[in-house]
C-alpha positions in Angstrom: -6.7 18.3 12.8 -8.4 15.2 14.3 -11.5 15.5 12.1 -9.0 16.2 8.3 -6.8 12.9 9.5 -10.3 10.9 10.3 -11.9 11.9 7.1 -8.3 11.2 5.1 -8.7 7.4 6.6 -12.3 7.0 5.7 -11.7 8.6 2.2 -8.8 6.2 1.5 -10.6 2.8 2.6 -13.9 4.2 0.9 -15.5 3.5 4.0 -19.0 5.1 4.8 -18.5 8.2 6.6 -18.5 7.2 10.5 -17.2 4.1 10.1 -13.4 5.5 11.6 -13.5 6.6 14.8 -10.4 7.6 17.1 -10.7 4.2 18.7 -10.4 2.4 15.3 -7.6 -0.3 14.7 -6.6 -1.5 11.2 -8.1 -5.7 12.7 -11.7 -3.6 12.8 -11.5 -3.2 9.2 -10.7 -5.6 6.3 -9.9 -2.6 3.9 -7.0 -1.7 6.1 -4.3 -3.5 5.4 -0.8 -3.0 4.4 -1.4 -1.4 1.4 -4.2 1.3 2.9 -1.5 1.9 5.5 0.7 3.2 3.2 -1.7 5.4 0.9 -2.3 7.0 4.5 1.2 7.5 5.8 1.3 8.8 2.2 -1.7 11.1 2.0 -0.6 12.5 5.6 2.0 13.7 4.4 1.3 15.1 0.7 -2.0 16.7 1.9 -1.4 17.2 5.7 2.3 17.9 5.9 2.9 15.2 8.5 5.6 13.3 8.4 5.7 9.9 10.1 8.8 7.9 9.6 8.8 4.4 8.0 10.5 2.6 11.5 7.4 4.7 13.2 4.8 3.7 10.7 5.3 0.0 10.8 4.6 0.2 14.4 1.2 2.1 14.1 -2.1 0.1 14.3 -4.4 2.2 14.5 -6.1 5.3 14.6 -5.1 6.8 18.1 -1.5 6.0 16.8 -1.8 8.0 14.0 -3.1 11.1 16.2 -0.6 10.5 18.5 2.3 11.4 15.9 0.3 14.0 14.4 0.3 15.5 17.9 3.5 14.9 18.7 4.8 17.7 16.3 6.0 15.5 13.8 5.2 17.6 10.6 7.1 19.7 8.2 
């Protein structure tokens, strides 16, 4: 799951493959900002079936976050 929610990040800020790693925080790149955080949050859901609430989201800044929740059992 680590490697579909990597590759989800990378395609949605159409940044060369690599470029996201699990220590990556949305500073390290410009093309994540607000809006790129919420095509993800959006795409992790649609595609993955994990659900991250909006309180949870806002609090996330970077990649470890994300995999935290998605580990945490918060899907569908």
């Amino acid at each position: 799951m680590k490697e579909k929610i990597i590759d989800l990040i990378t395609e949605i800020l159409r940044v060369p493959e690599g470029t996201v790693t699990e220590n990556t925080r949305m500073e390290d790149l410009e093309e994540w900002d607000s809006l790129a955080q919420v095509l993800i949050i959006g795409e992790l859901e649609s595609r993955l079936g994990i659900v991250i609430p909006l309180e949870e989201a806002v609090e996330m800044t970077g990649v470890a976050d994300i995999l935290e929740k998605a580990a945490s059992g918060r899907t569908e």
